[in-house]
MIMAR-703383 format. One line per 5 residues: number of its first residue (from 1); their letters; for each residue x, y, z of C-alpha. Coordinates in nm, 4 decimals, padded with zeros to 6 digits. Each point is the difference from the previous one (the first is absolute). Last residue first. Layout:
BEGIN
NUM	A	X Y Z  ...
This chain:
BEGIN
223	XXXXX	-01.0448 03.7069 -00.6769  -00.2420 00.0232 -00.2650  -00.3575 00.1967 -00.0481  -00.3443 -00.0217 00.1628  -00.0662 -00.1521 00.3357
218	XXXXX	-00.2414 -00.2892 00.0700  -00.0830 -00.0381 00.3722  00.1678 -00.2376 00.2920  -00.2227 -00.2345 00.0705  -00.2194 -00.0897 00.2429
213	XXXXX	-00.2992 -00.2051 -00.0005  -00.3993 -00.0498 00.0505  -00.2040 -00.2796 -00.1675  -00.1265 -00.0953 -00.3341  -00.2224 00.2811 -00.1623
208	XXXXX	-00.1022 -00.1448 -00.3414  -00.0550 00.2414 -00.3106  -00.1492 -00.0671 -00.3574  00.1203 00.1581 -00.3003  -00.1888 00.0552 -00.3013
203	XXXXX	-00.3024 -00.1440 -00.1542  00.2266 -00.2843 -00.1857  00.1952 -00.0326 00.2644  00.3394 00.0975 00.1512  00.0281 -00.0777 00.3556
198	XXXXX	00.0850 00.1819 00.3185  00.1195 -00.1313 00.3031  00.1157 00.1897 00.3040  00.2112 00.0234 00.3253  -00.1248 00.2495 00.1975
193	XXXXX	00.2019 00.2951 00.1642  -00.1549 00.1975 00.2522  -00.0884 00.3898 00.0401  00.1289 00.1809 -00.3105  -00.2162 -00.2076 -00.2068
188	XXXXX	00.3245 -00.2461 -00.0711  -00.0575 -00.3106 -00.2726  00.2370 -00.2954 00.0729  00.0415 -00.2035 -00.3566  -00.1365 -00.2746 -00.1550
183	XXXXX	-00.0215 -00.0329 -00.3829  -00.2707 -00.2585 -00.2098  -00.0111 -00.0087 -00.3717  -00.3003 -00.1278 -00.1500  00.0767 00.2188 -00.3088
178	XXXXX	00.3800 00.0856 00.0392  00.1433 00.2596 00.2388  00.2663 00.2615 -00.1689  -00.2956 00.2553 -00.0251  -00.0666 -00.0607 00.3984
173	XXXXX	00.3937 00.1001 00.0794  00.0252 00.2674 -00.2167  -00.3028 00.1703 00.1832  00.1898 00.0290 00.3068  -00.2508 -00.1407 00.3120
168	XXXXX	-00.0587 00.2859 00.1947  00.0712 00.0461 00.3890  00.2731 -00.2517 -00.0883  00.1643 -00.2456 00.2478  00.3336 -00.2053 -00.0987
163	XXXXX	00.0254 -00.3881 -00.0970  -00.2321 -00.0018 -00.3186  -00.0641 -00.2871 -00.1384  -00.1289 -00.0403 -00.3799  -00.1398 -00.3108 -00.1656
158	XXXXX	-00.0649 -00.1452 -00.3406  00.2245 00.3268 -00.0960  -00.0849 00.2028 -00.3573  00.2693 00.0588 -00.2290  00.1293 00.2427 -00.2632
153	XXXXX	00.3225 00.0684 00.2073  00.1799 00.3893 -00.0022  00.0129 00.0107 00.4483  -00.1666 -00.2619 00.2370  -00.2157 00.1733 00.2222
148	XXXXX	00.0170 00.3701 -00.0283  -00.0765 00.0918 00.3664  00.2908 -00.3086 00.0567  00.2812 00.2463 -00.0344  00.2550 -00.2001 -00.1985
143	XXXXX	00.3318 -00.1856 00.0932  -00.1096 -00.2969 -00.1846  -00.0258 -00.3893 00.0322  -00.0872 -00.2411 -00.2021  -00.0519 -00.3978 00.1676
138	XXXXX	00.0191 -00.3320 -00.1345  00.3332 -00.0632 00.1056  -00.0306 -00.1707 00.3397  00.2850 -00.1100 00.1134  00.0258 00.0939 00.3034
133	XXXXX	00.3330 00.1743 00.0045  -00.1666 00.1785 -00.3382  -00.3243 00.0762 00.2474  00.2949 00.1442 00.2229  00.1487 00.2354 -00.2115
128	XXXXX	-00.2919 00.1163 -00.1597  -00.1476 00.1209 00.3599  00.3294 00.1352 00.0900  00.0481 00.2172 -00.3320  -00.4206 00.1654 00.0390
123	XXXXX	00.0709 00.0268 00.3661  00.3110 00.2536 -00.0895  -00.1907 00.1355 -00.2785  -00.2487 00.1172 00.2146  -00.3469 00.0562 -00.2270
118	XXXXX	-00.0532 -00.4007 -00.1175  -00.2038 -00.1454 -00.2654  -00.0797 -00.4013 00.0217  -00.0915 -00.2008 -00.3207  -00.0879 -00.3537 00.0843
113	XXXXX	-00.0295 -00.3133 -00.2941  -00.1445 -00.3026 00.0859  -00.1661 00.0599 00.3159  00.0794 -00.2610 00.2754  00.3731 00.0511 00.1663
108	XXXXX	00.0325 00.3369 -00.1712  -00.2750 00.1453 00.2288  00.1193 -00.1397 00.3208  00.3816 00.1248 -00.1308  -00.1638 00.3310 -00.0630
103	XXXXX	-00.1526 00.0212 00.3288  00.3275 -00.0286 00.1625  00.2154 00.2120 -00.2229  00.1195 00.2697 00.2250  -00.2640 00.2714 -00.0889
98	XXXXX	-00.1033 -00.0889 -00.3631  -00.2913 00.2432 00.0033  -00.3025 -00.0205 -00.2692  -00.0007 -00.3562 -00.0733  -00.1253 -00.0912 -00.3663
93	XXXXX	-00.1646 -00.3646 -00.0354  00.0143 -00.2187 -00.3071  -00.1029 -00.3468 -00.1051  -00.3229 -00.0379 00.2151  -00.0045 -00.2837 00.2856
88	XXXXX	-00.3789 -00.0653 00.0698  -00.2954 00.1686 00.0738  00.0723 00.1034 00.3165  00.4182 00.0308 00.0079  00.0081 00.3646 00.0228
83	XXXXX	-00.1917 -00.0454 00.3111  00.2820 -00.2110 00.1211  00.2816 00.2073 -00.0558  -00.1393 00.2706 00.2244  -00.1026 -00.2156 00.2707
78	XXXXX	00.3311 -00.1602 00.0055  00.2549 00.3049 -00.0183  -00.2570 00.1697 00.2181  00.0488 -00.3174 00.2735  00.3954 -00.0033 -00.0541
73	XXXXX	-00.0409 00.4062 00.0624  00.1685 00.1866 -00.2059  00.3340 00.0835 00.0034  00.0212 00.3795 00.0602  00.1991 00.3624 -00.1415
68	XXXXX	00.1142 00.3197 00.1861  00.2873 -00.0695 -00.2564  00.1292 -00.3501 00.1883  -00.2284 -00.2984 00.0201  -00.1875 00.0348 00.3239
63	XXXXX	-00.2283 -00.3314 00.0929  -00.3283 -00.0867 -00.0362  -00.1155 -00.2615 00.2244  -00.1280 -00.3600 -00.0080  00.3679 -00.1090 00.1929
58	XXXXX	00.2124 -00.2318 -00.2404  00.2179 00.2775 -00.1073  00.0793 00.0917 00.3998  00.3055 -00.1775 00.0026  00.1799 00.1244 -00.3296
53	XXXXX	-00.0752 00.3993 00.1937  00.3532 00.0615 00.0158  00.0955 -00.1759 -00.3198  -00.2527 00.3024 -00.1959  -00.2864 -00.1556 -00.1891
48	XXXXX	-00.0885 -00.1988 -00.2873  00.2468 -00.2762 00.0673  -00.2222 -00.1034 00.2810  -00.2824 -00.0406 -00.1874  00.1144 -00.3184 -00.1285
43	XXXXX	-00.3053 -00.1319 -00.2183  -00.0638 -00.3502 00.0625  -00.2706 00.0552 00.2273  -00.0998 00.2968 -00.2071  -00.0674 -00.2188 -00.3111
38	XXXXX	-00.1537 -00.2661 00.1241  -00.2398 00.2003 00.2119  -00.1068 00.1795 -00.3673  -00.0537 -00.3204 -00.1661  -00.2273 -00.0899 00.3076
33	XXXXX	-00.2356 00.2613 -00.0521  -00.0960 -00.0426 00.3445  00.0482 00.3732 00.1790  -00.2698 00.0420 00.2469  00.2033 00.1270 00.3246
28	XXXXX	00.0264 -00.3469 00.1295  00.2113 -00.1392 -00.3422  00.2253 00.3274 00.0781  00.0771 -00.0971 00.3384  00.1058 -00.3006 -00.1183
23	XXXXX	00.1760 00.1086 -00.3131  00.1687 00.1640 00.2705  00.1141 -00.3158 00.2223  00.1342 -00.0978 -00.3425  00.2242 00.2456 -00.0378
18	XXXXX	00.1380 -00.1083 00.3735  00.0454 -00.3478 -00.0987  00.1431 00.0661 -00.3105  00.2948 00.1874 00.1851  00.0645 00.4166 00.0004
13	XXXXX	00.0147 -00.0112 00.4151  00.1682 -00.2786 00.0423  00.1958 -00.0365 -00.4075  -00.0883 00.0842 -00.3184  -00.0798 -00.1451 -00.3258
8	XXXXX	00.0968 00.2510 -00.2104  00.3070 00.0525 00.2143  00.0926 -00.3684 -00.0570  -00.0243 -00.0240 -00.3616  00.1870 00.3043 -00.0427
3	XXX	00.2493 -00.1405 00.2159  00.0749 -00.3505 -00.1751  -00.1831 -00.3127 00.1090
């Protein structure tokens, strides 16, 4: 067993045993799409945050990042990838906010193909550094503000996530989702933040207050 082998396995505090005592407390919260479990049990969260803080990956907390930034959640991670999951695993899904990678790694590990955007270039070179360490190569990634969705492509997303709160949901972001499309993402009124789900339809788009949440909100430009 060689080292990179070993650290993405983990050890005490980072071991199977303790991932798994989250899916746990996941699989009690309501999560039981069971591709998602697999996936984040075998997921090492760990590597997504800061060696200091290695022991706490495994806790169902968000955890700082770095650049006034957040892991989320295990349990948001879960919920959120779920309910893109409802009718079935669609080909394509845009993130809105690499962050540290986590999330995209869940993402990468079940949708075909996985464009993430990025506005700190400094998250936006980690992240791609260690999905590549991971393996997983089915991923584009760009040091974009995520108001404009995914920049100069003639496509529309099976699925959109955002991980940062709007007040307004960007307009490029609900012309770049596909008929029957389906994007999550936490809405702020100024009071509380709600995560939400909004579908395109045929008469429009139809809405679906899921639960409260915290996140940190959607900023404009590059850093």
């Amino acid at each position: 067993m060689n080292s990179n082998t070993r650290n993405h396995q983990g050890i005490g505090m980072t071991s199977q045993r303790t991932r798994d005592r989250l899916i746990q407390r996941l699989i009690d919260q309501g999560i039981d799409n069971e591709l998602v479990l697999d996936v984040m049990r075998r997921t090492p969260r760990h590597l997504f945050v800061d060696e200091a803080l290695a022991h706490r990956a495994y806790e169902d907390t968000a955890l700082p990042i770095g650049f006034g930034q957040t892991i989320s959640q295990p349990y948001i991670v879960a919920l959120m990838t779920q309910r893109l999951l409802d009718t079935g695993t669609p080909y394509s899904v845009l993130e809105i906010g690499t962050g540290c990678g986590y999330q995209t790694a869940i993402l990468a590990s079940i949708f075909p193909q996985v464009y993430t955007v990025e506005r700190i270039e400094s998250l936006h070179k980690i992240a791609k550094q260690r999905l590549a360490e991971l393996e997983l190569s089915n991923v584009q990634f760009r040091h974009t503000d995520g108001n404009g969705g995914w920049p100069n492509l003639n496509y529309h997303f099976d699925r959109i996530m955002m991980t940062a709160a709007c007040t307004e949901l960007p307009e490029a972001l609900t012309q770049q989702l596909s008929d029957q499309g389906v994007m999550i993402f936490p809405f702020d009124d100024g009071i509380d933040q709600t995560l939400t789900l909004i579908t395109r339809t045929s008469q429009g788009m139809e809405s679906e207050a899921l639960e409260k949440v915290s996140f940190v909100p959607l900023l404009p430009g590059l850093v």
